[in-house]
C-alpha positions as CSV (number, residue, x, y, z in Angstrom):
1,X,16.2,-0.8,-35.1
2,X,14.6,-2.6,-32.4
3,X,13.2,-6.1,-32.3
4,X,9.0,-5.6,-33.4
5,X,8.2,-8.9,-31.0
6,X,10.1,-7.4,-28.3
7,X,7.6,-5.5,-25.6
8,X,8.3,-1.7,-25.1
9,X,10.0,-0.4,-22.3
10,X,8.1,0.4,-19.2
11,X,8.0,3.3,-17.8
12,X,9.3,3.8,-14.4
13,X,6.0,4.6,-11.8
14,X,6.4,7.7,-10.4
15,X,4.8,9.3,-7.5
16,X,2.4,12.2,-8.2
17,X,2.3,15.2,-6.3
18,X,-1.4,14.6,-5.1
19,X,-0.4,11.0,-4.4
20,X,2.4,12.4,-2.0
21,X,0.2,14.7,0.0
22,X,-3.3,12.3,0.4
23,X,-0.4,9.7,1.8
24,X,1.0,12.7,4.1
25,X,-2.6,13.7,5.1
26,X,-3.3,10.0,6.1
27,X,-0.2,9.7,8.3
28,X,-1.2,12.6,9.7
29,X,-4.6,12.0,11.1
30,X,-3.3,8.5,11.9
31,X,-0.3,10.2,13.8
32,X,-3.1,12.7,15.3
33,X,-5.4,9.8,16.2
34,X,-2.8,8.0,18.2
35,X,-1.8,11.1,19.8
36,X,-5.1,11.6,21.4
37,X,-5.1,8.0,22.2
38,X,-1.8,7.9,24.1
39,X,-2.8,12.1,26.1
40,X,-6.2,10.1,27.3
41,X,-4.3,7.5,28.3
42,X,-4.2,7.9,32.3
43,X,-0.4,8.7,33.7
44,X,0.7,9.9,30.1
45,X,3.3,12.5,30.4
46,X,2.8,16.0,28.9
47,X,4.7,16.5,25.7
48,X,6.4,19.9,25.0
49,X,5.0,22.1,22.0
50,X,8.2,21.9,20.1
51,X,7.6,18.0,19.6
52,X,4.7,18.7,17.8
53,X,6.2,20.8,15.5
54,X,9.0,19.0,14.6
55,X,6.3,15.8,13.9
56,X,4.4,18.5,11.8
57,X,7.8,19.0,9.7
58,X,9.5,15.7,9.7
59,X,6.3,13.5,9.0
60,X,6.0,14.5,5.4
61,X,9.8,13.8,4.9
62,X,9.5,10.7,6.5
63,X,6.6,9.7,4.2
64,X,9.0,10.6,1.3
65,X,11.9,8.9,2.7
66,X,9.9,5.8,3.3
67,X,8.2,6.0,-0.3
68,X,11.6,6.6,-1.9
69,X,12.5,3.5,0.0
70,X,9.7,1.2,-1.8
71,X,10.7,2.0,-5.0
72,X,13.6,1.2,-4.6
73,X,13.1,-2.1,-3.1
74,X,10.6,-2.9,-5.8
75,X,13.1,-1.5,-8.6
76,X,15.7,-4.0,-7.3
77,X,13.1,-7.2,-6.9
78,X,12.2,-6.2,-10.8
79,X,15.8,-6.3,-11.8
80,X,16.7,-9.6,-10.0
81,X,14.0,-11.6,-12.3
């Protein structure tokens, strides 16, 4: 039987779905914004079609990787205490 003075276990925080795709959504008008910054920009180069697509696919996985990635790191800092 456990301990009654001992605290409960916490849960582990979890990522929603709609937490996952307002972050996505952010990073991608802020990837959009900077896009239009650097095409205004005089002398920019023209970028091929295909590189936008394959932003458009690997942003949201990068978003997940770097998520994945925090809780991680804040998993480990929790356990070293």
């Amino acid at each position: 039987m456990p301990d009654p003075e001992s605290p409960p276990p916490r849960r582990p925080f979890q990522f929603t779905l709609g937490t996952l795709l307002l972050v996505t959504a952010l990073v991608s008008v802020l990837a959009a914004a900077l896009g239009g910054l650097l095409r205004r920009r005089q002398g920019a180069f023209e970028m091929p079609p295909g590189f936008f697509v394959l932003m458009t696919i690997a942003a949201p996985v990068a978003v997940l990787i770097f998520l994945s990635l925090a809780q991680s790191l804040l998993r480990w800092l929790n356990r070293r205490r």
